[in-house]
C-alpha positions as CSV (number, residue, x, y, z in Angstrom):
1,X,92.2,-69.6,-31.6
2,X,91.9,-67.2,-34.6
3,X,89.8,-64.1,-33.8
4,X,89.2,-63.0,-37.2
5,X,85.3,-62.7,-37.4
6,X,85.5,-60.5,-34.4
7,X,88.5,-58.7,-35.2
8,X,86.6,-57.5,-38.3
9,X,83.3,-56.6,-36.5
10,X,85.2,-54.6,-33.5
11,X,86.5,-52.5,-35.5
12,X,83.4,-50.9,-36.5
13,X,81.9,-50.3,-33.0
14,X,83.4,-48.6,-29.8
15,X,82.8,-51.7,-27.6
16,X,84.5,-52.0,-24.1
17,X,87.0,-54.5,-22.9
18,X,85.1,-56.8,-21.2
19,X,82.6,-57.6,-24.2
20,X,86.0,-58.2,-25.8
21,X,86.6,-61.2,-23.6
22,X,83.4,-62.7,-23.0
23,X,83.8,-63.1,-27.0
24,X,87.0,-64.1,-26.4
25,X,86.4,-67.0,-24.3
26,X,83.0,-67.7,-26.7
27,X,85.5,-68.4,-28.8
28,X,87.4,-71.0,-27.5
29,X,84.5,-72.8,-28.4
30,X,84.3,-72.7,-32.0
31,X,85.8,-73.9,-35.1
32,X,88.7,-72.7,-36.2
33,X,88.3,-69.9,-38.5
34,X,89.3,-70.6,-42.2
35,X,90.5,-67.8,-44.4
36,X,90.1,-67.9,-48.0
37,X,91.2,-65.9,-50.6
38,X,88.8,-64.9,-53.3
39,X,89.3,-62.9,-56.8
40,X,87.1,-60.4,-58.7
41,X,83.9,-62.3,-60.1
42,X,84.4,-65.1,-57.6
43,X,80.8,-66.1,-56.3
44,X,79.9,-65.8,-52.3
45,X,76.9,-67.9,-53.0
46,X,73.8,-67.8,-55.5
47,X,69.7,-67.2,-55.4
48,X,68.3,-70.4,-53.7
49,X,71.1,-71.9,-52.4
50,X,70.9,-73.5,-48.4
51,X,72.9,-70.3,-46.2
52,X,74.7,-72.3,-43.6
53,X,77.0,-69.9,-42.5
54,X,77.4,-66.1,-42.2
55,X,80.5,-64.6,-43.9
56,X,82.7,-61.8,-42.8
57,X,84.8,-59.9,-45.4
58,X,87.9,-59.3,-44.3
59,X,89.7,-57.7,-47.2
60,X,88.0,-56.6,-50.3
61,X,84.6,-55.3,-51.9
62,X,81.9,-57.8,-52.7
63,X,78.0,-57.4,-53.7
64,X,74.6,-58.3,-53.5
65,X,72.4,-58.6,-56.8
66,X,69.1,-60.0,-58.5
67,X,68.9,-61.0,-62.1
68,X,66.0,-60.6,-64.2
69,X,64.2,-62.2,-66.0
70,X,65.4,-59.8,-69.1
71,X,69.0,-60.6,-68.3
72,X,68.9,-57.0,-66.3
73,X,71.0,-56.7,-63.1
74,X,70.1,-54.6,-59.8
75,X,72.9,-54.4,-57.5
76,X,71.0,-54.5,-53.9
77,X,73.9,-54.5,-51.5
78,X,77.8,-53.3,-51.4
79,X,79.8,-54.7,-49.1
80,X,83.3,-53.5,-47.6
81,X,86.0,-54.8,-45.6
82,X,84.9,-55.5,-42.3
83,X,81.4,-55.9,-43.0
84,X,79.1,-59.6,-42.1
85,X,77.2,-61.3,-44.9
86,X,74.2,-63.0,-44.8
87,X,72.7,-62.3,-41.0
88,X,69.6,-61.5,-42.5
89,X,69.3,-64.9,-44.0
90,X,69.8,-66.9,-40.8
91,X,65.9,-67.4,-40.1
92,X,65.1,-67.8,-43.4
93,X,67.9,-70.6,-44.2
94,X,68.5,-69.8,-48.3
95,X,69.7,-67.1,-49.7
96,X,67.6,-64.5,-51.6
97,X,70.3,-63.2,-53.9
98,X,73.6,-63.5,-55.9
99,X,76.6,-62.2,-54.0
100,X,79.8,-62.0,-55.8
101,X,82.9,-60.4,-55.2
102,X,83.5,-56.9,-56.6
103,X,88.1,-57.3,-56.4
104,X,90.2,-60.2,-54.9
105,X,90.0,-60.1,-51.2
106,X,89.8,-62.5,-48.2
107,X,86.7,-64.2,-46.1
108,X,86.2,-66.0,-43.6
109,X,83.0,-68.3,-42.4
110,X,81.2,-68.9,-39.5
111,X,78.6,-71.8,-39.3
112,X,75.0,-71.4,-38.6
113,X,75.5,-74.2,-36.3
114,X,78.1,-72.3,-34.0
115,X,75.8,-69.3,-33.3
116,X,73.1,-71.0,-30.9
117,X,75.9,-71.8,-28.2
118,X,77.0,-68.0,-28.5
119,X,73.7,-66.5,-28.6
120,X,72.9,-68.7,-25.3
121,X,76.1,-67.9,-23.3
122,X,76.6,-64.2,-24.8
123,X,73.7,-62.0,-24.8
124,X,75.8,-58.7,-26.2
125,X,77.2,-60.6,-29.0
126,X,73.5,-61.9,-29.6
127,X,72.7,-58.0,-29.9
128,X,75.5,-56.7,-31.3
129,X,74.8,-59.3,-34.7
130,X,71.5,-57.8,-34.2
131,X,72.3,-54.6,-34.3
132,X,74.5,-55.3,-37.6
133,X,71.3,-57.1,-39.3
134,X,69.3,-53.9,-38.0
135,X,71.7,-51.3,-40.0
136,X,71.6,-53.2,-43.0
137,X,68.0,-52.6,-43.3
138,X,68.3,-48.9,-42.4
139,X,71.1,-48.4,-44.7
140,X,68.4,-50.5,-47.7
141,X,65.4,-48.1,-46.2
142,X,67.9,-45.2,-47.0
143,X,68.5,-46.4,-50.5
144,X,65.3,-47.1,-51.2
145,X,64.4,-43.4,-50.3
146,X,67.6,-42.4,-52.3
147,X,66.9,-43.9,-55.1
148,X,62.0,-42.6,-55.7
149,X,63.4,-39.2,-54.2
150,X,66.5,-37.8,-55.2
151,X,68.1,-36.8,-58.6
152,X,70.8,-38.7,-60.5
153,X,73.5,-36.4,-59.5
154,X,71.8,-36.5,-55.4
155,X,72.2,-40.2,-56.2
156,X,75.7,-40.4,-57.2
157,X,76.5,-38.2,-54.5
158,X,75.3,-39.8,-51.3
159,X,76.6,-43.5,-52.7
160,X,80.2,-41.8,-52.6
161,X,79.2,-40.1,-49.1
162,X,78.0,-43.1,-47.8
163,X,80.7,-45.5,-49.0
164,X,83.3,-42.5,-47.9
165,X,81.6,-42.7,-44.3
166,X,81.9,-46.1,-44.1
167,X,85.8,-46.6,-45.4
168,X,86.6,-43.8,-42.5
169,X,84.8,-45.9,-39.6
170,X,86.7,-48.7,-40.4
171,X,89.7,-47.1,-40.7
172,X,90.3,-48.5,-44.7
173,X,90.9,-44.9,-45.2
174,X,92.1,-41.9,-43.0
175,X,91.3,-38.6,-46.0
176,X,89.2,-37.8,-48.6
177,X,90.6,-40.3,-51.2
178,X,89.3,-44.0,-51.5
179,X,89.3,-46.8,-53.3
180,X,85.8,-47.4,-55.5
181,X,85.9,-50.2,-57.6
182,X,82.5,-50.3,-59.3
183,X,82.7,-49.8,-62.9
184,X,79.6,-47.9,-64.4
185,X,77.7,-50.2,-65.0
186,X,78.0,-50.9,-61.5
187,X,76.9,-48.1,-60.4
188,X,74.1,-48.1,-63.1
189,X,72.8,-50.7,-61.5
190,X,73.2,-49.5,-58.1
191,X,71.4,-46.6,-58.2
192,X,69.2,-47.2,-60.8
193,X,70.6,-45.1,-63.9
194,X,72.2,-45.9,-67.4
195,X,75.9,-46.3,-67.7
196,X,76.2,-42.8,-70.0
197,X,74.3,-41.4,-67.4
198,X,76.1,-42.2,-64.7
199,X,79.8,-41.2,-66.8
200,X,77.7,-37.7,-67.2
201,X,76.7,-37.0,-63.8
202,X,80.7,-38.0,-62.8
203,X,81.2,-35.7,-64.8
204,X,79.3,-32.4,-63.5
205,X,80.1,-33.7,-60.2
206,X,83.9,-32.8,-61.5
207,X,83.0,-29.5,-63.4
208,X,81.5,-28.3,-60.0
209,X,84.7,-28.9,-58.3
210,X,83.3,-31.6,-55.9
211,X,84.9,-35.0,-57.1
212,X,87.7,-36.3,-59.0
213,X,87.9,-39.9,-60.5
214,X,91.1,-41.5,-62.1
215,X,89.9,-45.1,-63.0
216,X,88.7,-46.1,-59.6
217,X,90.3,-43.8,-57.8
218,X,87.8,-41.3,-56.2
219,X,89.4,-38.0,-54.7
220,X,86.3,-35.8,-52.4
221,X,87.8,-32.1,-53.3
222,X,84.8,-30.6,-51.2
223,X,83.3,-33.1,-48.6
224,X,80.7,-30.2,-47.1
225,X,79.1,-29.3,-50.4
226,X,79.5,-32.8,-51.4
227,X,77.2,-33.9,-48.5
228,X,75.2,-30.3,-49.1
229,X,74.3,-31.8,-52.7
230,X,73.4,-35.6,-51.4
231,X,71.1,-34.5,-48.4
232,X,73.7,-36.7,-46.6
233,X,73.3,-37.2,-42.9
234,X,75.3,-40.1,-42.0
235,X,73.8,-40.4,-39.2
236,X,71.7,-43.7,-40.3
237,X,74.9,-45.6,-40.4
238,X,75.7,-45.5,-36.7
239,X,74.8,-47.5,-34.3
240,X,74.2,-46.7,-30.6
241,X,76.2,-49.0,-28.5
242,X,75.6,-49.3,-24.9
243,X,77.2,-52.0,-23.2
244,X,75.5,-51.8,-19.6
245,X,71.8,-52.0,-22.2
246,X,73.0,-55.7,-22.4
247,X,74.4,-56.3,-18.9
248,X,72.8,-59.1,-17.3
249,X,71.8,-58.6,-13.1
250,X,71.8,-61.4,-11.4
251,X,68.5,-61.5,-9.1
């Protein structure tokens, strides 16, 4: 059986052996995974569309957006390697937004229809997918607080911190150098600023000796005052994960 769904997740939490094989043996169970392979501008799925599966990113950035009704674009959601698609949509059954990949990168599926067996027989994976679906909407509550409180250049700032945090805990990158494919208009529409805007505030960012960007190469020359000028506490992005919280006694 291919464990690449849970590969993915694991590596983002410090989760004890014997979850390990109780997903294991869940596993047994399902379909076999299929990996695809995507390219840059390749759709995940669109606005109204039926979500029938939850998708994990195994390789690659990928993103969430709405379209106006002006032909506008607000990015809602950047994904990285490692991270599940589409939990929150499970209850509702369609999706609520564009997602489209960001470079070329590989997915993989699991089926709506697989997840009832596992949330019966496994009641930690049940909460650790919760717990996922949970810091997604933290990490949006942080964004939206970001983005009615803080200055461009605070902005700019904590979205680097933030995807730098991220990168680290799953290990895509071990120093202060990363990968950060969004052109500016990207990040325009991330964080809510115009494209000269955001090419200026890249700009102080480097004339105070706190960034360095070669096309999408981002270098972090001073992570403290970096996170000094975003108000970053990246605490919000961890989660808490006791195992014995989701042991089951029997009586």
């Amino acid at each position: 059986m291919n464990r690449i769904v849970f590969e993915s997740i694991f590596r983002r939490f410090d989760i004890h052996r014997t979850l390990e094989q109780e997903v294991a043996a869940l596993l047994e169970h399902l379909p076999e995974d299929e990996l695809r392979h995507l390219k840059a501008g390749d759709s995940l799925w669109q606005e109204g569309e039926n979500a029938s599966s939850l998708i994990v990113l195994r390789s690659g950035w990928a993103y969430s957006a709405h379209y106006h009704k002006d032909g506008s674009r607000q990015l809602l959601e950047t994904y990285l390697p490692g991270d599940v698609l589409g939990l929150c949509q499970v209850a509702s059954g369609n999706r609520r937004t564009n997602a489209v990949m960001l470079t070329d990168g590989w997915v993989c599926e699991l089926p709506h229809s697989s997840l009832l067996g596992m949330f019966n027989d496994s009641p930690m994976t049940t909460a650790l997918l919760f717990a996922i679906a949970n810091q997604r909407q933290v990490m949006l509550a942080e964004r939206q607080i970001m983005m009615t409180h803080r200055s461009a250049k605070q902005r700019l700032a904590h979205f680097i911190c933030e995807c730098h945090a991220r990168l680290l805990e799953t290990g895509e990158t071990y120093r202060d150098e990363f990968l950060l494919p969004l052109t500016q208009q990207d990040l325009a529409d991330t964080l809510g600023m115009s494209a000269v805007h955001v090419s200026r505030t890249f700009s102080q960012l480097a004339a105070e000796g706190l960034v360095q960007r070669r096309l999408f190469q981002l270098i972090i020359l001073d992570a403290d005052k970096l996170r000094e000028v975003a108000a970053f506490d990246g605490r919000y992005l961890k989660i808490q994960w006791n195992e014995e919280d989701f042991s089951i006694t029997e009586q």
